[in-house]
Steps between C-alpha positions, in 0.01 A plus 500: 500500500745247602770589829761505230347711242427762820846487562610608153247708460589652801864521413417628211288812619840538781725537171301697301469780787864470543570568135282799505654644857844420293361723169405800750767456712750539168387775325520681849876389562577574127385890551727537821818664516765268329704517832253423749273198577113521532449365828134564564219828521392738808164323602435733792644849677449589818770826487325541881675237632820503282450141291337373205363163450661346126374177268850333440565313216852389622637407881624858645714431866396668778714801518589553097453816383327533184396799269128650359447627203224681309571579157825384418644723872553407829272634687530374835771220708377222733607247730350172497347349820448137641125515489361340210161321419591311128592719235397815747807639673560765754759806450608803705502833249837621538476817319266619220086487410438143380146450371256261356604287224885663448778244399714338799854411353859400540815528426694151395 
């Protein structure tokens, strides 16, 4: 295969993963509460130590406060932190049992 027809082939694969990220990612968002924005999922819990690690699909500041919910209620509040390692971010639980897999939203 010619350096060219790797490079659109490779493109190709690069848009084709993004379009089906996009399709998951829609049919998530389209299921959440009308007023708040799907922001990411609770990866990891370590209620021990009083954070959770999140996968973020959207840029959350260090500091914002953000909500989780499991089942269409709020189950739990956090507050984001600075570390971060990609799409993995770092919060503090503020109040509430966050677990594996619940919704992390906010409000516009």
């Amino acid at each position: 295969m010619s350096r060219g027809g790797r490079f659109l082939f490779g493109l190709w694969l690069t848009l084709s993963g993004l379009a089906l990220v996009g399709c998951v990612s829609s049919s998530s968002v389209a299921t959440a509460p009308p007023a708040q924005r799907l922001v990411g999922t609770v990866h990891h819990v370590n209620p021990r130590a009083g954070f959770v690690v999140l996968r973020c699909t959207l840029l959350l500041s260090p500091g914002e406060r953000v909500t989780v919910m499991r089942e269409g209620r709020q189950v739990a509040r956090l507050i984001m932190r600075p570390e971060s390692n990609g799409s993995m971010r770092a919060a503090d639980i503020e109040e509430g049992q966050p677990l594996r897999g619940d919704w992390v939203v906010r409000s516009p």
